[in-house]
N, C-alpha and C positions, 0 to 999 in steps of 0.2 A: 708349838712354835719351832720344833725341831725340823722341818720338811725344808727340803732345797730351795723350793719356791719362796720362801720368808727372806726378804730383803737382811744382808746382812747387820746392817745399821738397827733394824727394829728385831733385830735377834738381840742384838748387847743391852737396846735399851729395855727387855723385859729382862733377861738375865741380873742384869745392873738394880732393878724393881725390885726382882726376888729376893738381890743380897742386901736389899734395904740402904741402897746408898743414891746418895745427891748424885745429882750431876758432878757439882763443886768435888765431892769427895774421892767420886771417883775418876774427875781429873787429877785430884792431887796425888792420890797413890800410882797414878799413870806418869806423872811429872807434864801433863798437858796443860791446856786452860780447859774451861769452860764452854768456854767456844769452839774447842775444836771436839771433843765429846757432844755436841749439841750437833754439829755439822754434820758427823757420823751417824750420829743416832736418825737425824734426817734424809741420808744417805745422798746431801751436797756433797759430803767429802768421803773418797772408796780407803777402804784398808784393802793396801798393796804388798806393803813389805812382812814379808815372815817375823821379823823380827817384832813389829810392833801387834802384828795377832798373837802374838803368841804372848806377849805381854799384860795383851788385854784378857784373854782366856784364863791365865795366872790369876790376875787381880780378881775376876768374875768365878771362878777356884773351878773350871771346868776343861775338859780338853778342849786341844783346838777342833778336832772334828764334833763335837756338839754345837763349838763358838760357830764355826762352817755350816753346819747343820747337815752334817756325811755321819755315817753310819761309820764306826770304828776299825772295821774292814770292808773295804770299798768293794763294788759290787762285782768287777772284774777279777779280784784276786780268791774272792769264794769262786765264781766260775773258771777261775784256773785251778783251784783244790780238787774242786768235785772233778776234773777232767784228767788231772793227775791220779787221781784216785782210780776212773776208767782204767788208766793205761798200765795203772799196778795190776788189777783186776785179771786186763787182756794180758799180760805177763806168768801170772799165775794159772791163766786158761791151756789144757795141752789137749791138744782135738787127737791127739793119736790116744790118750787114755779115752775115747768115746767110744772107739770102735765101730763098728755097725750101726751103732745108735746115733748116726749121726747123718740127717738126711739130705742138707744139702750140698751140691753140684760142685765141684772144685772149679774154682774161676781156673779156665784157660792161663797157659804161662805169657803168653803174650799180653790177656787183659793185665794180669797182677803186675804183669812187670810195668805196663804203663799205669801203673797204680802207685806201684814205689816211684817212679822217676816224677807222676807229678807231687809225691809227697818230696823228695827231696828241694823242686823247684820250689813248693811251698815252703821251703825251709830256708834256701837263699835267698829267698825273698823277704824275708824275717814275720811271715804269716802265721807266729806262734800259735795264737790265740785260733783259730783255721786248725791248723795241724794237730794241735792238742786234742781236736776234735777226728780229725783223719785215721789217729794213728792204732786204737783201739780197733776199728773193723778190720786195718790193714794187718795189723800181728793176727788176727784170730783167721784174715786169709792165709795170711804165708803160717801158720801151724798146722790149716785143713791141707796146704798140699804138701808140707816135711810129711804129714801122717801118710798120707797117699802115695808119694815118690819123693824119699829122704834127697836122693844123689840129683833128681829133676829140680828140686825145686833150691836147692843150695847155696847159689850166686843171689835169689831173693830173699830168703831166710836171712842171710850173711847181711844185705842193703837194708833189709827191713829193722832189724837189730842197729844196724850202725846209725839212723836215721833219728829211732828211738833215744839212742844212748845221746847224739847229738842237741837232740832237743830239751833232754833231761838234763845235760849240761847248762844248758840256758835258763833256766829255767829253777835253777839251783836243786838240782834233785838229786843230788850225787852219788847216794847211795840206791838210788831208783838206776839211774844214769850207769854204775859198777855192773848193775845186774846183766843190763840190755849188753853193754859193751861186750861179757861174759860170755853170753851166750851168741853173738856175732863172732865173736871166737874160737867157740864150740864149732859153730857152721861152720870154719873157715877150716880148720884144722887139716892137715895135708893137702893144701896148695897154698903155696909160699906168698900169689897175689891176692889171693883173699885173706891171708895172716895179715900181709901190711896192709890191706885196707880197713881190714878190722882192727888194726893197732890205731892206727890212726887217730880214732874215735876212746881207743883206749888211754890211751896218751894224753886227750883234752879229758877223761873223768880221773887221771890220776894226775894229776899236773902237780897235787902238792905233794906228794910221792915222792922223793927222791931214790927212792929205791929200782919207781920205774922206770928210770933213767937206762939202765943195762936193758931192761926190756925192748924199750924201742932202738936203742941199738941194735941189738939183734935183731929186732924186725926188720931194720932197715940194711944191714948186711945183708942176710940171707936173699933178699929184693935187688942188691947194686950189680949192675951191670959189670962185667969184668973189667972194662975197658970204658973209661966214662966217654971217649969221644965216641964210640958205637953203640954205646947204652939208647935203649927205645925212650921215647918221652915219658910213656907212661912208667917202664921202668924207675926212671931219673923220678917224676913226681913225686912218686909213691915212696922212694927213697928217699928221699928234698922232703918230704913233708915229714916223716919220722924224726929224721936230724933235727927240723923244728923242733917237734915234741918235747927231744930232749935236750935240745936247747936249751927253753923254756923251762923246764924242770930244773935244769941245774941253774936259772939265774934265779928262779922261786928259792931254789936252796943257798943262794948267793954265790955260785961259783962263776965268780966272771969271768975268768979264765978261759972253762971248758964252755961256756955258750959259747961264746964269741968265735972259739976253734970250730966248734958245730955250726953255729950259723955261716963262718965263711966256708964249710965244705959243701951245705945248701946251695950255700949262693953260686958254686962254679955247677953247679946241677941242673939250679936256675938258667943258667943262661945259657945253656944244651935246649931247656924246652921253651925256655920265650915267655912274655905274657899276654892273656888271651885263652890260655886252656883251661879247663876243665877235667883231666884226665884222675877217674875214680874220685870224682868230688873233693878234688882236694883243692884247685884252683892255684896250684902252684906255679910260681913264675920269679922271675926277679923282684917284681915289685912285692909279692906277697913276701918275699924274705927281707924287705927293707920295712912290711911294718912288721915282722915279728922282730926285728934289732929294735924298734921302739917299745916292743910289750917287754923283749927281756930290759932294755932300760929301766922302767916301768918299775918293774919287779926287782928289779936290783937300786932302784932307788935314785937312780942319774935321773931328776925333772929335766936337767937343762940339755942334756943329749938324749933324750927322748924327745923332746920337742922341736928340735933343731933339727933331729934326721926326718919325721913328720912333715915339717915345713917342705921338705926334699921330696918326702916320698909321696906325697897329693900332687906332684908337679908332673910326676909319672905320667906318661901316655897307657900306661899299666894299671894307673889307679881307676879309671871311669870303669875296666873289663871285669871288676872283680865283683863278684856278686854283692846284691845289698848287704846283706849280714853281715860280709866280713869288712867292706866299707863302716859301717854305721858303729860294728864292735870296736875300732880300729880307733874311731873320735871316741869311744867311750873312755878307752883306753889310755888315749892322749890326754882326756881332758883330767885324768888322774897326774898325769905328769905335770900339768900347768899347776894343782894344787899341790904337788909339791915343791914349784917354789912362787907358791902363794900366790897366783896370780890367779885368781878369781874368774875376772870377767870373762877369760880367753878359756875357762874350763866351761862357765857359764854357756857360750856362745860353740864349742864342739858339742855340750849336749841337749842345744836347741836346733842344731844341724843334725845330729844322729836323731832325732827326736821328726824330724820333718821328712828326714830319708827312708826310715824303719821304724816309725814309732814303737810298734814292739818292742825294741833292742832296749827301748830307754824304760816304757812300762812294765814289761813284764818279769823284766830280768832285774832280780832281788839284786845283786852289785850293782847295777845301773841306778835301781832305785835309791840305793843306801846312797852312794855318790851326788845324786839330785840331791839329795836331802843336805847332804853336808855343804853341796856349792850355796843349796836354798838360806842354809841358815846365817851366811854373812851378811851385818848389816848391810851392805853395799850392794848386794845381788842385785842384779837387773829384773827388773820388772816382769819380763817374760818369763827369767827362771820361777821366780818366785811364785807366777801363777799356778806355770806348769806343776810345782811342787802340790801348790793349795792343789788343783786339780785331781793331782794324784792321792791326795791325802797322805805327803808322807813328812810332813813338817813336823 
């Protein structure tokens, strides 16, 4: 009776058999009638609300994913174990200890490079589940050719590492995510645009760090243009986007103070380069610095001015250019802000919006999911959260 195929109505009512109770009874310790335990059991009437399966599941002394009839971990998050598991694997692999013993061909730097660039594509695009599978061939390419030509293949090493550590981020792997970051670091080491672009990535695996706060400072001095009105775009980005970093860091560590200085020296960086770019994947622009003043909100614990600058910053002709991911992260983000000052349904409603833009962003990502879970659990949740949760099995 456990198979997804068993109507959930004739799941309760043998469960309900086994623990040897009436109808009657086990309306009563529901606080139902009889009639509506019969209607259910008939599957006239659907269980909708989180709150009332999980009541029933209680009363029946089983979890809800039995009462559902889902397996305890859902089938998607084992095939994201075993695929994180790859990518540990492809981490610990170094094709320069094979030596000679190693017989094939070094892909071309042109092919690898269009190797990494569609792996990043597949990243803004929030094509986890895809890339979690990419990303194991792609290290085990770019370490056949650091083994072959360290100095040749160094700008791919550096992206391939940074792409890794990025999606380790997401993906809640952090200490997976430290390593990658690391060693994009290592590649990057004496030239100052591949430090900041490998800070960058460093910066989102240390976020709770307030220590790295000095770090991406200095990554992002040693990058600033002398003179911000002559500074390159790319320069300013790569700049602008470290200043996030530790922004963000220091409102994780509650200094509102010092974000706020950082964010508005971002933001005059911002609007040297516009929005619309892309330069070293960092998507920086004005509008990306107005939602990161919502994530440091967020983190510093202002609901009602995080929400308020959101409402502003989706108005952006800036908001449609920015990649999925950091769109769809952006409402996840928000809708943490709406629960903080309890406002339910408007958290409910950005994470069935983030959920229909990059579904990814809402399944696969352990914060995401933990957040689904807590909007799921008010009785009042709207119907669609509430599936979405059943769905996901994280009620």
């Amino acid at each position: 009776m456990a198979g997804d195929s068993v109507p959930i109505g004739r799941r309760v009512a043998y469960l309900r058999v086994r623990r040897k109770l009436s109808q009657q009874s086990f309306a009563d310790r529901l606080g139902k009638s009889k009639s509506w335990v019969d209607k259910v059991e008939r599957g006239v009437r659907s269980l909708e609300r989180v709150s009332t399966i999980r009541d029933v599941a209680a009363v029946l002394r089983v979890d809800t994913a039995t009462l559902l009839g889902r397996d305890v971990k859902p089938t998607e998050l084992a095939e994201r174990s075993e695929g994180v598991a790859r990518i540990r694997a492809a981490l610990a692999t170094y094709e320069m200890a094979l030596g000679s013993r190693s017989r094939r061909d070094v892909m071309s730097p042109d092919l690898l490079a269009r190797e990494v660039e569609h792996g990043w594509i597949t990243y803004q695009y929030a094509r986890y589940p895809h890339l979690v599978e990419l990303i194991p061939a792609l290290l085990a390419e770019v370490h056949r050719a650091q083994a072959h030509g360290p100095e040749a293949a160094r700008v791919l090493v550096m992206e391939a590492y940074r792409l890794t550590a990025a999606l380790l981020v997401k993906l809640g792997e952090v200490n997976l995510a430290w390593l990658a970051a690391d060693r994009a670091m290592a590649a990057a080491t004496g030239d100052r645009v591949l430090l900041a672009c490998a800070a960058v990535q460093l910066g989102q695996v240390l976020r709770a760090s307030a220590r790295a706060r000095s770090v991406m400072l200095a990554a992002a001095y040693q990058i600033a243009p002398a003179d911000l009105e002559t500074g390159s775009p790319q320069e300013l980005s790569l700049c602008g986007s470290l200043l996030v970093q530790a922004a963000l860091i220091a409102a994780g560590a509650g200094d509102e103070r010092v974000a706020g200085e950082l964010l508005d020296e971002s933001a005059e960086m911002a609007a040297q380069v516009g929005d619309g770019n892309d330069y070293y994947r960092t998507a920086f622009g004005p509008t990306a610095v107005e939602l990161a003043r919502v994530a440091a909100a967020v983190e510093l614990g202002d609901g009602p001015g995080a929400v308020s600058r959101h409402s502003e910053a989706v108005e952006r002709d800036g908001w449609r250019w920015l990649p999925v991911e950091h769109r769809a992260a952006h409402l996840v983000d928000t809708a943490r802000a709406y629960l903080q000052i309890d406002d339910q349904a408007n958290a409910a409603r950005l994470l069935i919006q983030a959920d229909s833009i990059a579904s990814a962003e809402v399944r696969h990502r352990p914060a995401a999911r933990e957040l689904l879970a807590q909007v799921a659990r008010d009785p009042d949740a709207p119907a669609t959260i509430a599936q979405l949760a059943l769905d996901l099995g994280v009620v």
